[in-house]
TIFIRO-816144 format. One line per 10 residues: their letters; for each residue x, y, z of C-alpha. Coordinates in steps of 0.05 Angstrom, whole numbers. Example, Ala and Ser with C-alpha at 12.3 -4.5 7.8 and 13.67 -1.06 7.14 Angstrom:
// residues 2
as = 246 -90 156  273 -21 143 $
// end
This chain:
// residues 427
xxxxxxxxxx = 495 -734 93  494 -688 33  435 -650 15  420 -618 -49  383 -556 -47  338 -527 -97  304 -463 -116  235 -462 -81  182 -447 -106  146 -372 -85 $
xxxxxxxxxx = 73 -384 -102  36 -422 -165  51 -356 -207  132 -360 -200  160 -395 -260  238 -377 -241  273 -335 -193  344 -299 -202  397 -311 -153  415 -242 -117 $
xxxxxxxxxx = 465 -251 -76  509 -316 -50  522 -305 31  572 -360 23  625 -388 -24  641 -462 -35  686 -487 18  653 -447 84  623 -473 141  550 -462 156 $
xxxxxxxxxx = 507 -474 204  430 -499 196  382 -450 181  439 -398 157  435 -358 97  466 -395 35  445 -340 -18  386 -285 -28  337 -288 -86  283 -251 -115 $
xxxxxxxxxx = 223 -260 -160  197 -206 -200  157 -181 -142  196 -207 -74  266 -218 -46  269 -276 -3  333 -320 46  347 -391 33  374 -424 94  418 -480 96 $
xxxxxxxxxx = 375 -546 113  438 -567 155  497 -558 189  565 -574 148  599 -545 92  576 -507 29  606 -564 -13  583 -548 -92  545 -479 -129  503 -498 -203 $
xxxxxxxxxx = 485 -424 -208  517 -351 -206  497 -282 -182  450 -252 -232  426 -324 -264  351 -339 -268  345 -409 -240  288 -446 -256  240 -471 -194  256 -542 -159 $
xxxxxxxxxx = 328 -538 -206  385 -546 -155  425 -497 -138  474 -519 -88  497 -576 -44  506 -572 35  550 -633 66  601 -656 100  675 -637 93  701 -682 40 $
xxxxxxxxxx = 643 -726 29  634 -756 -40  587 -720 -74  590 -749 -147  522 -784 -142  490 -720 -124  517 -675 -180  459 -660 -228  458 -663 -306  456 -616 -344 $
xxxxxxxxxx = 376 -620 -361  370 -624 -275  402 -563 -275  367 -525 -337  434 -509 -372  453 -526 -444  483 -594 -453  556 -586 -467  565 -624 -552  593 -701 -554 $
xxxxxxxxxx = 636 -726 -605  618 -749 -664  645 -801 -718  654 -748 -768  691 -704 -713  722 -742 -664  761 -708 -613  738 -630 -645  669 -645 -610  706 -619 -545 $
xxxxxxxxxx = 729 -553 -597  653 -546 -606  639 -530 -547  687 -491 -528  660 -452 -590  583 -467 -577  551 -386 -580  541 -363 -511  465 -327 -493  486 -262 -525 $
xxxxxxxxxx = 508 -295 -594  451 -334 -593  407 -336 -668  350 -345 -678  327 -413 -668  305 -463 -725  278 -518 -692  225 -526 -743  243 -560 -817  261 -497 -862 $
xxxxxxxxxx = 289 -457 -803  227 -430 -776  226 -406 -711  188 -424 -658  156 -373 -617  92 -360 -580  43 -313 -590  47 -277 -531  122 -278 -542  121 -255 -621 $
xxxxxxxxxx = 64 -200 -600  117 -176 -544  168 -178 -598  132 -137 -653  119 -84 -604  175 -72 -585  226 -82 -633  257 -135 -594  317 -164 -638  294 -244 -636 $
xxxxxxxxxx = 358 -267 -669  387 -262 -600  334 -295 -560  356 -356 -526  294 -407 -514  274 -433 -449  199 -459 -477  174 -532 -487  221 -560 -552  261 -506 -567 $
xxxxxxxxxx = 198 -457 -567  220 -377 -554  171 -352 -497  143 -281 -471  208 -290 -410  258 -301 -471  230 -239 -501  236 -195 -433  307 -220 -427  327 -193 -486 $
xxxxxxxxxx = 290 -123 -475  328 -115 -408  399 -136 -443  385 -74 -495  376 -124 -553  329 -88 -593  325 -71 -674  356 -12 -696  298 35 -730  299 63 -793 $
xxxxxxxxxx = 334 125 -767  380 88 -735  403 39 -787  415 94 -840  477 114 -846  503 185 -826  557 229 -820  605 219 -759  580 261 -695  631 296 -650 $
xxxxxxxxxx = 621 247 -583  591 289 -528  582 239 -484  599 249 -403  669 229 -380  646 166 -336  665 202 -270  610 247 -278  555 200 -270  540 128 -237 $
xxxxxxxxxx = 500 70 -275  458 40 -228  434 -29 -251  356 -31 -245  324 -89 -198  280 -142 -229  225 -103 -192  242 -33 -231  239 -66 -293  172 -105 -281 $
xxxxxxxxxx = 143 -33 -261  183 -3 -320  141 -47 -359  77 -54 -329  72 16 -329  100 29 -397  37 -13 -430  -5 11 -384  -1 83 -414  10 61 -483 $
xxxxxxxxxx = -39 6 -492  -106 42 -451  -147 111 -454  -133 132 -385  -172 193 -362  -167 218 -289  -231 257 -251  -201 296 -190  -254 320 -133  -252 326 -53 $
xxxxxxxxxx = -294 306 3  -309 343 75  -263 293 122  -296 324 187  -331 262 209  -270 218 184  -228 256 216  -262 258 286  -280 186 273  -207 172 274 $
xxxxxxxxxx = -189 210 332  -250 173 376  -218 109 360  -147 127 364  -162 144 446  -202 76 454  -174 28 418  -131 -3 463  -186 -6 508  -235 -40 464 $
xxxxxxxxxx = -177 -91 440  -188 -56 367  -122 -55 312  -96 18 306  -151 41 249  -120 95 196  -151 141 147  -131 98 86  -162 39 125  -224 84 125 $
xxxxxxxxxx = -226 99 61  -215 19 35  -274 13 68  -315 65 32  -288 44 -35  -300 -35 -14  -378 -11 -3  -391 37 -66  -363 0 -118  -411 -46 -119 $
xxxxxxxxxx = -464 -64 -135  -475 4 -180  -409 6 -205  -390 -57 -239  -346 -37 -291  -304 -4 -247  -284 -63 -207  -262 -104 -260  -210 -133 -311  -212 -104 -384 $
xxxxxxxxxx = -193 -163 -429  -185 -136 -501  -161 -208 -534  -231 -249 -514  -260 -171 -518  -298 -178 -456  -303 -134 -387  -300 -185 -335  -333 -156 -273  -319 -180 -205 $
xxxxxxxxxx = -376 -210 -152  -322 -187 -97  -278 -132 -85  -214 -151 -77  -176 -89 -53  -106 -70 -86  -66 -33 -40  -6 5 -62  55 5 -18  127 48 -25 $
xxxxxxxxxx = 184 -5 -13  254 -2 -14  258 -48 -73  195 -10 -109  115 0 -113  86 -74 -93  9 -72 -90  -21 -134 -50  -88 -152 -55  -141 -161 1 $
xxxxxxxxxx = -193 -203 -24  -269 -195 -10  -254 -130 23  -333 -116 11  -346 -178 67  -303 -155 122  -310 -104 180  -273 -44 186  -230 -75 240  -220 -133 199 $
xxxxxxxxxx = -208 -98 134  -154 -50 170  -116 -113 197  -112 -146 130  -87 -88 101  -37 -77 151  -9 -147 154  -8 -140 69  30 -77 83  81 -110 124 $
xxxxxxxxxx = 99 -175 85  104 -121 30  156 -81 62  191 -142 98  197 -163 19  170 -236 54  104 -233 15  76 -286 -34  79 -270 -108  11 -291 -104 $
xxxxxxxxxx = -22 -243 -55  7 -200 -111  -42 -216 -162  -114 -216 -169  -143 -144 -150  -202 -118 -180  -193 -51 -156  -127 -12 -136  -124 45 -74  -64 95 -81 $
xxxxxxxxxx = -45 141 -36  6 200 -33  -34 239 24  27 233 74  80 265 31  34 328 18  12 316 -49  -57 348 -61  -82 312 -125  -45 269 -180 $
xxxxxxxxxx = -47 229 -232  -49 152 -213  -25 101 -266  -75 40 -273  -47 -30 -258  -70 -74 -322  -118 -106 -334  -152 -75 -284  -197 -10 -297  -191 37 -249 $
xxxxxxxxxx = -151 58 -200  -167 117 -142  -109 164 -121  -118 191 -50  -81 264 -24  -66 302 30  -122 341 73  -122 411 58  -161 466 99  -216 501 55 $
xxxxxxxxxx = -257 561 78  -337 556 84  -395 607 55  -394 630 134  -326 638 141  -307 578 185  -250 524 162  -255 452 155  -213 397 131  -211 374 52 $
xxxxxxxxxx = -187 311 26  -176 305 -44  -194 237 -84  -166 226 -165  -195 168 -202  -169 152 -255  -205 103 -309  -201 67 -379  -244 100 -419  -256 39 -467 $
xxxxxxxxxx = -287 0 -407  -331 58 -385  -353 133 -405  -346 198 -355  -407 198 -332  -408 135 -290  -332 141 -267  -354 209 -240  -422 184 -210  -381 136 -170 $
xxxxxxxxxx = -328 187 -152  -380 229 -127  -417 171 -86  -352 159 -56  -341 220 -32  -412 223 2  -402 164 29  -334 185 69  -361 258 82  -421 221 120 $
xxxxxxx = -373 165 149  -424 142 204  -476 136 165  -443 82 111  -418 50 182  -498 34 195  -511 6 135 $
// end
């Protein structure tokens, strides 16, 4: 029997996801739980196997479409099996509704269509009496800043409404108002533009451009300032080593320095340090500080940073923290993880320490206000003459959620706390 499938859906957050790649084209075989076609949200890629075994009988969507959750996609049957009941509508499916005929047009209704604008000719919409557009305004804020050309935008809201997704779909097609500079005319410039062999356009992932963007009003919308110091890792160090020969025989997870120092940071940040765990939310103008820590921890992927968050990292063990963290860290590499175990820190944990980077410069994840950058250990020499190991630690902060002062009070009561690692373990 024929089975539609549709486009699950990846956590409460996920509105849509775009279709990646299709494993199979209509016509071939499958087999149950095979790969029909790869998809990703703005955050994951994920496999959608086939619910059965038969034949890939009908596609409603094309590489590089943004299919709206529970919409079908495809339909999995039998060779030759009437499928006509199963075929969805054109509202099932979340496209445009191809025009009728009319009295006054008869058989041109079918002309209409064929000239109906596509989603780059789109204009503006005027679903409002006076041709007034509809828009949101998250969307129209979006739009003002950055110059995002709205006669394009195609509408995907509640009654013809243009929302903030309409408005990022037209940023990452390039349709943007030409500026002042732009629009006035000028004299013809020789082109000294590359011949096309010398270079190769690589199209950006849905996960670039959410970090292109995140990061983008991150630096342009906050006053980020960033405190750089270093703590003695002697004890951390040695800690490390002691646990690294008995794990196995105590039945403990493998226990890392970063693991370490998520614990540190899970302990000092509160309760003397409330503004730094916490969202800065400038539209209700209020600093909402967290009972919790919930730890974000960044992570290199192939497809780009992802930074999934441990919550209540301030209740757990060591052991237990290090475990959550390392299961995060998979999912998050696997590209398997829920969009929403990619929400919600208060508090993000960065680190470059592996690749030899001393001290940088870490960006903050909105709306969150701080963000600590973690390097490499580096060997310093004492007043006596005698070497020990350095690791360096760069917070950075929004100065309109908190002054100097405290950011480097807790940057220094962090590095205390990690230079005297046994110690914050008896606490």
């Amino acid at each position: 029997m024929a089975q539609i499938v549709i486009m699950p859906r990846q956590g409460q957050s996920v509105e849509s996801c775009v279709i990646t790649e299709w494993k199979k084209k209509v016509g071939d075989p499958v087999a149950e739980k095979e790969v029909l076609f790869s998809y990703e949200t703005d955050k994951s890629t994920f496999d959608e196997p086939s619910p059965a075994d038969g034949v890939l009988l009908a596609v409603f969507a094309e590489e590089g479409d943004d299919v709206e959750c529970l919409r079908p996609v495809c339909i999995v049957g039998q060779q030759g099996e009437d499928i006509s009941s199963l075929i969805p509508t054109a509202e099932d499916t979340g496209a445009p509704a191809p025009a009728q005929p009319t009295k006054e047009t008869g058989e041109k209704g079918n002309e209409a269509a064929e000239e109906a604008p596509s989603a780059e000719s789109f204009q503006a919409p005027t679903g409002n009496a006076g041709g007034k557009m509809k828009i949101s305004p998250r969307a129209r804020r979006l739009a003002e800043k950055t110059d995002a050309d709205l006669s394009r935008a195609v509408p995907t809201g509640p009654n013809g409404r243009i929302i903030e997704r309409d408005v990022n779909a037209l940023l990452d097609k390039g349709f943007t108002l030409p500026s002042r500079e732009e629009a006035a005319p000028e004299a013809p410039v020789p082109s000294t533009a590359p011949k096309a062999e010398e270079y190769d356009d690589v199209k950006l992932s849905g996960v670039r451009r959410t970090i292109a963007r995140s990061m983008h009003a991150s630096l342009s919308e906050m006053a980020q300032l960033t405190l750089h110091s270093s703590f003695d890792a002697t004890q951390v160090m040695a800690y490390r080593a002691r646990l690294k020969e008995k794990s196995e025989a105590l039945g403990m997870n493998r226990i890392t320095l970063n693991d370490m120092i998520l614990y540190a940071v899970s302990r000092t940040l509160l309760p003397g340090h409330k503004a730094l765990n916490a969202h800065y939310l400038e539209e209700p103008g209020v600093l909402r500080c967290f009972s919790s820590v919930h730890l974000g921890v960044a992570v290199d992927t192939e497809r780009g940073l992802l930074v999934p968050t441990v919550r209540e990292a301030d209740k757990l063990s060591l052991s237990a923290l290090a475990a959550a963290s390392h299961e995060a860290i998979d999912a998050a590499q696997k590209g398997s993880i829920s969009p929403d175990k990619l929400k919600g820190a208060s508090f993000t944990v960065t680190n470059l320490g592996s690749l030899g980077i001393e001290s940088f410069t870490p960006v903050i994840n909105p709306p969150q206000t701080a963000i600590l950058g973690v390097g490499s250990v580096v060997f310093r020499l004492r007043e006596n003459g005698q070497t020990y190991p350095a690791m360096g630690l760069s917070l950075t902060f929004d100065h309109r959620a908190l002054d100097g002062a405290p950011a480097a009070r807790f940057l220094k009561e962090l590095c205390a706390a990690l230079a005297d690692f046994d110690l914050l373990l008896a606490k």
